[in-house]
N, C-alpha and C positions, 0 to 999 in steps of 0.2 A: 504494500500500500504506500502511496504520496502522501503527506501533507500540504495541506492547501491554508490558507487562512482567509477566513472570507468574515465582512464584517457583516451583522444582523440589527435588524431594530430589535430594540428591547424586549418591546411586545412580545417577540417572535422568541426571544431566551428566556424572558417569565413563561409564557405556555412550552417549549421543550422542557424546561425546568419542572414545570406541574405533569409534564407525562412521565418524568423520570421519578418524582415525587411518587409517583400514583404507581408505579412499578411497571407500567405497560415495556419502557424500554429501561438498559442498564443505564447509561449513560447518553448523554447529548448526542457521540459521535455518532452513534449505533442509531439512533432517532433519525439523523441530516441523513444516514445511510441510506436507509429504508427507504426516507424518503427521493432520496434521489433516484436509487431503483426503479421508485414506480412514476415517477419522471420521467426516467428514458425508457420504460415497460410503454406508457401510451402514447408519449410522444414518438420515441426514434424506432422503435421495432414492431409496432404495431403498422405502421404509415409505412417499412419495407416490408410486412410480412413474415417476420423475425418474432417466434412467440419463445 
């Protein structure tokens, strides 16, 4: 894996923080993870066909 540093509104590190809190994920990274997956799950490889 890369590290990357990318900056976030607040907003957006209180609610990762309340899912990490809430136990849904271990940590922040693992949350942005996830979420980037299904980022490029509907954007990039649905639109070639790529499931």
């Amino acid at each position: 894996m890369k590290l990357i540093t990318l900056y976030l509104p607040e907003t957006y590190i209180k609610a990762l923080d309340q899912l990490v809190d809430e136990r849904f994920y271990p940590n922040r990274a693992e949350a942005i993870r996830v979420a980037i997956r299904d980022l490029i799950s509907a954007e990039v490889w649905r639109r070639n066909g790529v499931d």
